[in-house]
N, C-alpha and C positions, 0 to 999 in steps of 0.2 A: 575068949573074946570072939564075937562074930565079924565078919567081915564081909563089906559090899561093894562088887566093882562095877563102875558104871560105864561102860566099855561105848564112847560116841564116836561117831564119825564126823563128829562138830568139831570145831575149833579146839586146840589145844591150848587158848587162852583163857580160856574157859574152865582149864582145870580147877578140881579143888580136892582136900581131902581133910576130913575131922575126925576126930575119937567124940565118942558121947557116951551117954545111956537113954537108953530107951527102955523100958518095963524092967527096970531093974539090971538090964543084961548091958556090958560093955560093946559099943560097936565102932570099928573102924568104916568109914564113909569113904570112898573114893571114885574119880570122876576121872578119866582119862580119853582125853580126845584125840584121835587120828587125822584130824585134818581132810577128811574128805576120801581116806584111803579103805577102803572095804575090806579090803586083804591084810592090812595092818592089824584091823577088827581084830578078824577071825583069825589070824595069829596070835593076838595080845590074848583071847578067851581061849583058845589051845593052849596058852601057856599056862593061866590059872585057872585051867578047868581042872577040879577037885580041891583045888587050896583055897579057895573063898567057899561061901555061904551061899549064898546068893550072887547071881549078874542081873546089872540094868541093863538091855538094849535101848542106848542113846542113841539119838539126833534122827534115829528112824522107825517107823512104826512096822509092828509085822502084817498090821492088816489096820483096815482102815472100814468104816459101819457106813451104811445106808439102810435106814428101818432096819428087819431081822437081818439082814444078810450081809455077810463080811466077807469084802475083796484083798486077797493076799495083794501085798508086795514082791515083787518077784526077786529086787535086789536084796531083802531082806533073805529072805529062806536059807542060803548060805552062814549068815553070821548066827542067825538062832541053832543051826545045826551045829554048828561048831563046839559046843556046848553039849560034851556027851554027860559028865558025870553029877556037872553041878547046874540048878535050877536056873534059868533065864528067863524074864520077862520082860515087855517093851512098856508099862503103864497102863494098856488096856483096862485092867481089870479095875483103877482108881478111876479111871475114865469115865467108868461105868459106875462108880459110887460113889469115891469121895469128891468129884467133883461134883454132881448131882445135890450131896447133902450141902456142901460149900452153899450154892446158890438159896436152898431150901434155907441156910441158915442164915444169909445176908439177910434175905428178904424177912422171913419170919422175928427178927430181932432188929428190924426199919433201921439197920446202918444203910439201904438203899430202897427205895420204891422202885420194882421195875416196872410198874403197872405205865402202858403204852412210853415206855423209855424204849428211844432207838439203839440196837445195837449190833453193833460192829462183830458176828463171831468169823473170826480170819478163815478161818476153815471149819463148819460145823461138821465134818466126816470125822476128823478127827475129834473134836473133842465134842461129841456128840451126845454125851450125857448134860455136859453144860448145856448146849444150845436145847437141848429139850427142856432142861429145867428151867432155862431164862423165858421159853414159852410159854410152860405153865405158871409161872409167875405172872405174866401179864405184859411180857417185853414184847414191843415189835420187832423182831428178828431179821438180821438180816444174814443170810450167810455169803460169804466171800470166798467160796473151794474155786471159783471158777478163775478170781481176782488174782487171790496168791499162792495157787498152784499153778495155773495155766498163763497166769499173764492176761485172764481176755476182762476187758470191761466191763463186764453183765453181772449186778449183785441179783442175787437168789433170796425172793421175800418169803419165803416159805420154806418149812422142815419136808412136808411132804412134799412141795416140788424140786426138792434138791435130789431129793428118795426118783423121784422120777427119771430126772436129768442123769444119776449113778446108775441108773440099770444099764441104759445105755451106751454110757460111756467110760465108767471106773473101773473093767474090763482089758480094756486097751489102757488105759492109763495107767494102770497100774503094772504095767511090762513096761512102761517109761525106763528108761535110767534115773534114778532116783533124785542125782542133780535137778535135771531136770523140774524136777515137783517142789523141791523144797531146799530151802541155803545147806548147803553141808560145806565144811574146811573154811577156806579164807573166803567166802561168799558171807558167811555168819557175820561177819565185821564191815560188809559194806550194802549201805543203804542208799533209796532214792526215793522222790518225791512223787513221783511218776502218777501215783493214787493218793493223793492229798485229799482228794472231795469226796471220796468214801469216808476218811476218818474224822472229817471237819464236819459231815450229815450226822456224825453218830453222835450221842450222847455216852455212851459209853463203848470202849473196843475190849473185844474178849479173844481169849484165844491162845494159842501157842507164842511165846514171846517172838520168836526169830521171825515167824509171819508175820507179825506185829511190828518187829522192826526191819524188814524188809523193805518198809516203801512209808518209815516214820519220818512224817514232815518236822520239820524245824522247830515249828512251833505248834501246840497243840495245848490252848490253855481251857482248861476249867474242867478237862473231860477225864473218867475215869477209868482206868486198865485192869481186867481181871487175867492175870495170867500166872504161869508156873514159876520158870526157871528163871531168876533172875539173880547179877553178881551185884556187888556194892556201886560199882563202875554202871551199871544198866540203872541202877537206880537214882543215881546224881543225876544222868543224863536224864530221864524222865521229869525231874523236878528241874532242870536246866529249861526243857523245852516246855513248862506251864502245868504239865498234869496234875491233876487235882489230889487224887487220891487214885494208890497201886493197891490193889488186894492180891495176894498167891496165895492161888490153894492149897501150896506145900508150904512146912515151916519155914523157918532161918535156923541155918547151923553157919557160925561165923560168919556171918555175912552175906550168906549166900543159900538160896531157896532152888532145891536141886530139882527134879526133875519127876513126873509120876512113876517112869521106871524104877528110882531111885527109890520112892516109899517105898512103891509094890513091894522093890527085892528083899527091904527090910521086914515086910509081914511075911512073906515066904520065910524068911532065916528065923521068924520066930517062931514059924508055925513047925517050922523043922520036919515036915513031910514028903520031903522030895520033891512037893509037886511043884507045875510050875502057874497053874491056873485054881486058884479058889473060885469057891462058889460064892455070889454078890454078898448071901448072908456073913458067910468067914472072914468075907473082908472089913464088910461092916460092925463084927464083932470087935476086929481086932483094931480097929479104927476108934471103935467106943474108947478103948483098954489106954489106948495110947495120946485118948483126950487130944487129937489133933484140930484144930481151929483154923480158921484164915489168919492170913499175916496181911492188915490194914494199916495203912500208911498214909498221911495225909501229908502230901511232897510241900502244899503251898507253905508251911511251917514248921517239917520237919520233923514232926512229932507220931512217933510210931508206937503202933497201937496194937493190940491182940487180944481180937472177939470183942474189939468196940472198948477195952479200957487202955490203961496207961499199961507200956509193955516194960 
């Protein structure tokens, strides 16, 4: 049986863990949060480095894209080292593909026309394969790095003027303390209103969920969320507060739609090469293999769906 541990410094309420199969191979899923504590981390992956398969690096990214170039995290470097004998990755590499196809496949199969649809990506650095493909699609783009990373009110109407804006400054930002940039620990559970006219302009909000619910207004009816990680509890509240329809570009395993680190470490453990970076092609191979789809949900009725039929 393989085994994958998704080592966050997100909330411990957040946990989950499953057995499944994937390509025929038994696997144990789990998710274990630290609450915001870095040094727990990197304890908890000293303790099962060489007894698992794979690690996810949760709730933080090791590096973060503006066009070719990629800006380390500085509070990250420690927890990925920590990690001598067994493979670690933060999501990057889905980032870079299967959410890419994700988009290519909404559109391409009209479960959405992004053609001149506004939309909300909370942070395009981060999930920066999305916010390119929602471009080529035909979406007006907006990106929010500056909104719900930094707190500052300036949306960003452009991929390459955000590429601009990052040479500048994702330098210094990224030696931030990591709180700072994004919810980590008991920060993941509380939310404010503070940026309600961002998401009430958008037609649809994309992005990493915690960004997303970082500053989720009350009510938000008729609009659609494209995002990852989300628990059964995130999803009530979503159809509580009006959304239309949630799409993740990761599956559901009981309940809950884990996280891109969380694929990634599962096509590392099947690729069983030690490594910890595939190539776009490898991943999209093993992507084919494993027939992964979006998980769409249409909240106003309850009625959840996968790749557009009855789930």
């Amino acid at each position: 049986m393989k085994k994958v541990l998704s080592v966050s410094i997100g909330s411990s309420t957040r946990d989950h863990r499953v057995e499944t199969t994937i390509m025929g191979q038994d696997f144990i899923l789990e998710r274990k949060g630290t609450d915001g504590d870095i040094k727990k981390a990197i304890e908890l992956i000293r303790e099962y480095d060489g007894k698992v398969d794979a690690f996810g690096m949760g709730g933080i990214d090791l590096y973060i894209c503006g066009g070719n170039r990629r800006y380390m995290i500085k509070d990250a470097i420690p927890i990925k080292e920590a990690a001598v004998k067994t493979p670690i990755v933060d999501g990057s590499g889905l980032k870079n593909t299967l959410e890419r196809n994700v988009i290519r496949y909404i559109s391409e199969n009209r479960i959405i026309d992004f053609e001149n649809k506004r939309v909300l990506v909370v942070s395009a650095m981060d999930r920066f394969g999305m916010a390119e493909a929602l471009e080529e699609a035909g979406a007006r783009v907006v990106c929010g790095d500056l909104i719900f990373a930094l707190g500052i009110p300036k949306r960003i109407n452009s991929i390459r003027t955000l590429h601009r804006i990052a040479r500048c400054i994702a330098p210094a930002v990224c030696r931030l303390p990591f709180e700072v940039l994004y919810p980590t620990g008991k920060s993941q559970e509380v939310s404010n209103e503070r940026f309600e006219a961002f998401y009430q302009d958008a037609d649809i909000i994309a992005g990493d969920y915690l960004y997303i619910k970082k500053y989720l207004p009350r009510l938000l009816l008729g609009k659609v969320i494209i995002t990852n990680t989300v628990t059964s509890t995130d999803v009530q509240h979503l159809a509580n507060i009006g959304v239309e329809t949630l799409i993740t570009t990761t599956p559901e395993y009981n309940g809950r739609s884990f996280g891109t680190n969380v694929m990634e470490a599962i096509i590392v453990a099947l690729a069983g090469k030690g490594k910890e970076e595939l190539s776009p092609e490898e991943y999209n191979h093993y992507l084919e293999l494993m027939e992964i789809k979006p998980r769409i949900e249409r909240l106003n009725n309850n009625t959840a769906t996968e790749a557009g039929g009855k789930k």
